[in-house]
C-alpha positions in Angstrom: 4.9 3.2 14.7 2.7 1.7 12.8 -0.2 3.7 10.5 -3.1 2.4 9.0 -4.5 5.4 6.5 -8.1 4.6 5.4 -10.7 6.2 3.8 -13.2 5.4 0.6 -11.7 5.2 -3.2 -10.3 8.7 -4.6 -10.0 10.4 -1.2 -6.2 11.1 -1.1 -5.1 8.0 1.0 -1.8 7.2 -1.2 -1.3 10.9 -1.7 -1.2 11.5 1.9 1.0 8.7 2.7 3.5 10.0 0.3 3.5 13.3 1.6 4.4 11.8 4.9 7.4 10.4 3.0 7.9 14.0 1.6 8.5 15.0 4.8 10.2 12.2 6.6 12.6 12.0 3.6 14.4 15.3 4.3 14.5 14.5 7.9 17.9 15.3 8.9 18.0 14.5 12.5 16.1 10.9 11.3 18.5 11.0 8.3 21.6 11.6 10.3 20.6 8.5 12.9 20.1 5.9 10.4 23.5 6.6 8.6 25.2 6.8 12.0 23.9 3.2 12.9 24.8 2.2 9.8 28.4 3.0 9.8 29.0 1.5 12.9 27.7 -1.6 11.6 30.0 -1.7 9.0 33.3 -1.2 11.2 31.7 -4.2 13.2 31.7 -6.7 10.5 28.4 -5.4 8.0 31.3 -5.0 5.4 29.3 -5.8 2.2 27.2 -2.5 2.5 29.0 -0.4 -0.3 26.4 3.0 0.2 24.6 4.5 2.9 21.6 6.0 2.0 20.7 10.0 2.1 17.3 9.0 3.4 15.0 6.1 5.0 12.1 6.2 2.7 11.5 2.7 0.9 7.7 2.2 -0.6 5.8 -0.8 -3.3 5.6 2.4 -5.6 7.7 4.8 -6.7 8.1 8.1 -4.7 10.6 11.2 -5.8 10.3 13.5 -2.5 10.9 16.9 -3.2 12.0 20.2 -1.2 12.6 23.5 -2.5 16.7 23.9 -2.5 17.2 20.2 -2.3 17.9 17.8 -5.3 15.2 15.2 -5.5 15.3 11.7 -3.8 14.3 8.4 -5.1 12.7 6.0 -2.4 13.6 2.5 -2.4 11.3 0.1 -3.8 10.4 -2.8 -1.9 8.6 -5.9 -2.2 5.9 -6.0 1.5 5.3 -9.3 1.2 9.3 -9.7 1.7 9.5 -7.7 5.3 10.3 -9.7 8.1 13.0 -11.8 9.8 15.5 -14.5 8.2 13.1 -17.7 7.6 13.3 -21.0 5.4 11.0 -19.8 2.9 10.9 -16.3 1.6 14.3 -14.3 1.2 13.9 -10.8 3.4 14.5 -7.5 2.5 17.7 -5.7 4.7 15.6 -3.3 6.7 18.2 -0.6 7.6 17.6 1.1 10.8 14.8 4.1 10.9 13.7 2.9 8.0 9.8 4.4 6.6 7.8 1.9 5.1 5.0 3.5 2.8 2.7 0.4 1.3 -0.2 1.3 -0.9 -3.1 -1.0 -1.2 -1.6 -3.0 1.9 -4.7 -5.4 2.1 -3.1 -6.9 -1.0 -0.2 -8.0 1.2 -1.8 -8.3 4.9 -4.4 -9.9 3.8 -7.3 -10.5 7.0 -8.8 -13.1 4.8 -5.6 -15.0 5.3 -5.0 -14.5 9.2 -4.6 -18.5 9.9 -1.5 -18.6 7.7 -0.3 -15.3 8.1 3.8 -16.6 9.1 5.4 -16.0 12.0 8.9 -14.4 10.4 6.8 -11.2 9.4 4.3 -11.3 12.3 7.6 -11.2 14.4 9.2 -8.8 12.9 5.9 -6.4 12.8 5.9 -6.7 16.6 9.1 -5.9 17.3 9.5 -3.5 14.7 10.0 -0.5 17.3 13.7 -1.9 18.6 14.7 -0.8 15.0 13.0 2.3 14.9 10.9 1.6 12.0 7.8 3.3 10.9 5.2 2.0 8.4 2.3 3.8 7.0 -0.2 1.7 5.2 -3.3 2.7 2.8 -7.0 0.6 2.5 -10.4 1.2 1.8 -10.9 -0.5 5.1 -9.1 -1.4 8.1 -10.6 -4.7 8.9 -9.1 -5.8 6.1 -5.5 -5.4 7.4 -4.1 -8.8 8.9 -5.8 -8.5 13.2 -2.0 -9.4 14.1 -0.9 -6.3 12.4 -4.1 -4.5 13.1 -3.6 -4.8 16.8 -0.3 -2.8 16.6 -1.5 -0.3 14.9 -2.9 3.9 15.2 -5.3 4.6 12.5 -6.0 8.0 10.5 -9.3 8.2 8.8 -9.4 10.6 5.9 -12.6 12.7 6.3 -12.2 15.5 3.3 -9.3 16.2 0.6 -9.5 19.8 -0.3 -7.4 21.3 -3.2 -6.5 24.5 -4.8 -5.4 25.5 -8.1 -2.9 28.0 -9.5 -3.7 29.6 -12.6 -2.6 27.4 -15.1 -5.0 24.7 -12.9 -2.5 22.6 -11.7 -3.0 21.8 -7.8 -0.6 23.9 -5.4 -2.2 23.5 -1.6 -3.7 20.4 -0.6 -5.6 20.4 2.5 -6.7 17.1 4.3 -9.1 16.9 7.3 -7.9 13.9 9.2 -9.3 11.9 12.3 -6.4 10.8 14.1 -7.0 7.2 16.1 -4.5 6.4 18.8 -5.1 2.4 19.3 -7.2 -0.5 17.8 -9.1 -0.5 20.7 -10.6 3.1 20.4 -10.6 2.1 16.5 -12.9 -0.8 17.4 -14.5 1.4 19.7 -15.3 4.5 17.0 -15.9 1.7 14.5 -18.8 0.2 16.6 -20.6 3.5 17.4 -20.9 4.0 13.4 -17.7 6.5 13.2 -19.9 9.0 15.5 -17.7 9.0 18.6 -15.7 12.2 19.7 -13.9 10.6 22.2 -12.2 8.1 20.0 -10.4 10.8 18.0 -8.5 13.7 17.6 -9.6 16.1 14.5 -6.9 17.3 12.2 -5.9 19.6 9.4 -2.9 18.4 7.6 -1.6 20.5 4.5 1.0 20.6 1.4 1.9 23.6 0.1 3.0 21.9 -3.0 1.5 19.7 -5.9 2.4 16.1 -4.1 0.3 14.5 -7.4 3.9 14.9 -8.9 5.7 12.7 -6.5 4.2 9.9 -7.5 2.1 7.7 -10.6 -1.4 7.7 -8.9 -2.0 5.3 -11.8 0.2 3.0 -11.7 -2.3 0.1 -10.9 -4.0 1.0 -14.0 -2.0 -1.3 -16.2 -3.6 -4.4 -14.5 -7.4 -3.6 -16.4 -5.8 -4.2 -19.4 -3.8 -7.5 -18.6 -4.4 -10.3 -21.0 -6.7 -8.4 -23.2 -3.7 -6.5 -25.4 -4.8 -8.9 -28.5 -8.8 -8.6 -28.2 -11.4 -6.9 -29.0 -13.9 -5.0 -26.6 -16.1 -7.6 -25.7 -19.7 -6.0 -26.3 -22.9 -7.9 -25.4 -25.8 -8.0 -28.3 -29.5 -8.3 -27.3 -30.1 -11.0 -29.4 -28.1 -14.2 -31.1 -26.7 -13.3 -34.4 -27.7 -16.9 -35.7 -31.2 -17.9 -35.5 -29.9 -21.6 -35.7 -29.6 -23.8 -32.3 -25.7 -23.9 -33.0 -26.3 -20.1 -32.5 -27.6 -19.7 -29.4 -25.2 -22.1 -27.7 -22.7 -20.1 -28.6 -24.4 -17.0 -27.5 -25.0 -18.5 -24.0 -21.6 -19.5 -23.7 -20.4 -16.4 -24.8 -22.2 -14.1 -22.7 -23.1 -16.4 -19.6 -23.4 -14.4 -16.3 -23.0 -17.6 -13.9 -20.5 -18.8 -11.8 -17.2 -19.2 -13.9 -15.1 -22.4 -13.3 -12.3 -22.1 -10.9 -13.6 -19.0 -9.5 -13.5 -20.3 -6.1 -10.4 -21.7 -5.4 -7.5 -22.4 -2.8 -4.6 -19.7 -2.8 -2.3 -22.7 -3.4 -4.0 -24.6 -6.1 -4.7 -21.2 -7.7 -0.9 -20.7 -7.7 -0.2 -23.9 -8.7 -2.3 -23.5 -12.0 -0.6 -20.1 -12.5 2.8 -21.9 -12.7 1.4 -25.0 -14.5 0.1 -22.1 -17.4 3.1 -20.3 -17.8 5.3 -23.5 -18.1 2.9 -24.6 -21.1 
């Protein structure tokens, strides 16, 4: 199965996919499957697997799932734009069997804008990702901008409303999601054409945690990129006027606080890259 979780900025998308995780991670019937398959691959030949996992849960953030009477579990980080089948180009991940994919920000990675060259290994392995009984639940702002390839696979939830509750020292104990639960992407397209207004299309939800799932996981951990590359400057503040009355003075104003079109905004993914690696080699 494959999710796509959307719904605008701050509504609970990542923090419902990781409750999801919370729950498929102590899965023991799941559990119990995927380490069954896995030891039978190893008595037919798989013999470089040293440890089977105590759960399926792999994300492109870190998760610790917990359960009350259960030690915590780690998920296992992985790289989405490494999922797919052997190819010449990209070294896969090893997706075990029954494996649950959680990918935050998944546009990053499945990238509509990018459809023409989207590669065959990972559109592959997306549409046959059912014979290995792998599920994958994805968070965006928007669906459309999900690869169409994987789009077309996919069941879509729409977060409507996150509600949550405090104990008394203000920490949240009970979240409460009201969810809009979209079978295919041709109802999707459907409820996406009537402006989100069609009944038929859906099926409303209430999905809860009875614990603080803001715990499980760094809901800032994209934060760090703001501050790239500016560690060793100063805060960049716009004056209303020149501080030079000279010529000299104004240029440097204008070039300083220009709003047009910077060079090399525009540019090819693989010329960008390219001047990336050319930088970092100087």
């Amino acid at each position: 199965m494959i999710t796509i979780v959307f719904a605008p900025p701050r509504t609970g998308k990542t923090c419902f996919i990781t409750h999801a995780a919370c729950e498929a991670a102590f899965d023991r019937q799941r559990n119990r499957a995927m380490q069954n398959e896995l030891s039978n691959k190893i008595v037919n030949g798989f013999d470089k697997i040293q440890t089977i996992p105590s759960h399926c849960i792999a994300a492109n953030y870190d998760i610790t799932m917990r359960k009350f009477g259960y030690s915590p579990r780690l998920s296992r980080r992985i790289n989405p734009y490494k999922l797919g089948f052997k190819n010449l180009f990209v070294e896969t991940h090893f997706s075990i069997p029954y494996e649950f994919y959680c990918i935050t920000e998944a546009q990053k990675y499945f990238n509509s804008r990018m459809a023409l060259y989207y590669p065959d290994w990972q559109s592959r392995f997306f549409e046959q990702h059912g014979h290995n009984y792998l599920d994958f639940w994805l968070d965006t702002q928007r669906p459309m901008l999900i690869d169409p390839n994987i789009r077309d696979l996919a069941g879509f939830i729409e977060i409507v409303k996150l509600d949550i509750k405090y104990d008394l020292l203000g920490q949240p104990c009970r979240l409460q999601w009201t969810i809009r639960h979209i079978p295919n992407s041709q109802l999707f397209d459907r409820y996406m054409s009537s402006g989100q207004q069609d009944k038929h299309c859906y099926i409303e939800e209430i999905v809860t945690a009875d614990y603080n799932v803001f715990k499980c996981y760094d809901s800032r951990s994209c934060k760090p990129k703001f501050y790239d590359g500016h560690m060793d400057k100063d805060i960049d503040y716009a004056v209303a006027e020149p501080t030079e009355d000279s010529l000299e003075g104004y240029v440097k104003f204008l070039q300083k606080f220009d709003d047009e079109l910077p060079d090399n905004f525009y540019m090819k993914r693989s010329e960008r890259n390219k001047n990336d690696i050319q930088k970092k080699a100087a």
